[in-house]
N, C-alpha and C positions, 0 to 999 in steps of 0.2 A: 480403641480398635474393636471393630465388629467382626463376629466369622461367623460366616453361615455354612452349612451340609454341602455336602459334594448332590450332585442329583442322583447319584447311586446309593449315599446314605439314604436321601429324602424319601427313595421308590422303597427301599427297604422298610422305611419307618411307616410306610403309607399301605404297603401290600399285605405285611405282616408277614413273610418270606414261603409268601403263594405263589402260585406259578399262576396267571391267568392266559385261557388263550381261545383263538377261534378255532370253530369246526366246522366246515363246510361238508353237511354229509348229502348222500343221495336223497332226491323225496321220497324214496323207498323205505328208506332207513331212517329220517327222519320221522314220517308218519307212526314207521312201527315203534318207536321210542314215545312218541307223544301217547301214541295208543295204552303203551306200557305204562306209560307215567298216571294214564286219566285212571287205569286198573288197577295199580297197587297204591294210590294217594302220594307216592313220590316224587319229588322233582325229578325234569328226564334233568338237569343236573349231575343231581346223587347216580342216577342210573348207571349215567353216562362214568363218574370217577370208580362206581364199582366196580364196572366191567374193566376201565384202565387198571386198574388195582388187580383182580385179577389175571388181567394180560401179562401183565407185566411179572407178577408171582409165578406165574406158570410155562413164560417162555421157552424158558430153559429144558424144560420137559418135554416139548416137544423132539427130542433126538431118542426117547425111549420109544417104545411100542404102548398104544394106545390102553392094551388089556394090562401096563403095568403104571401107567401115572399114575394111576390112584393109589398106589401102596406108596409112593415118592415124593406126593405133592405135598408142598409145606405145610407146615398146622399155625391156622388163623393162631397170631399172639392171643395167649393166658387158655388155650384149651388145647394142653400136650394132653392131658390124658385123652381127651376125644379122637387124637392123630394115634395114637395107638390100637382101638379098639378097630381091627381092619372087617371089614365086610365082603366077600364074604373072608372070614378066617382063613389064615394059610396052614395048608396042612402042620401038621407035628413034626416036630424038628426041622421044618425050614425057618429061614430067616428070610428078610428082607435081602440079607446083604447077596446070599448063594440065589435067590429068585433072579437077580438083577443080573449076577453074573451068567447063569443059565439063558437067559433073554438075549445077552448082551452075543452071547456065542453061536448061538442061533442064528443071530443078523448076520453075520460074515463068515 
């Protein structure tokens, strides 16, 4: 008796547990990607999964106020100490946590 893979095994065993997919973007944005890509030696590929990588880390951030993302936005894995070091510096004796609540109260 023979057993072969489900084709859901097979895809798994053949993709490597990638997601592949199309994008159909504007010639607008198309061009400017290729453009980017011929500029920094990049594939627009990699450009293109950066920017989703991005997106997707930062969505959530979007319900803060623009002048506080960056004190909230996650720190790339293996550089906490660099997500620490804020630019510019918050004053002396604030924190992150009473900046955000001050922000937060302001809105409403």
């Amino acid at each position: 008796m023979t057993t072969t893979a489900s084709a859901d095994e097979w895809y798994r065993k053949r993709y490597h547990h990638a997601m592949a997919m199309n994008l159909r973007l504007p010639q607008q944005l198309a061009d400017a990607l290729r453009e980017l890509s011929d500029e920094t030696g990049r594939s627009q590929q990699d450009l293109a999964r950066e920017a989703l990588e991005e997106y997707v880390r930062d969505y959530r951030l979007r319900v803060y106020p623009k002048d506080v993302r960056h004190l909230i936005t996650p720190a790339p894995e293996g550089s906490w100490a660099d997500a620490i070091l804020l630019d510019p510096p918050l004053p002396e004796g604030t924190d992150v946590q009473a900046l955000l609540q001050e922000q937060r109260q302001e809105r409403y």
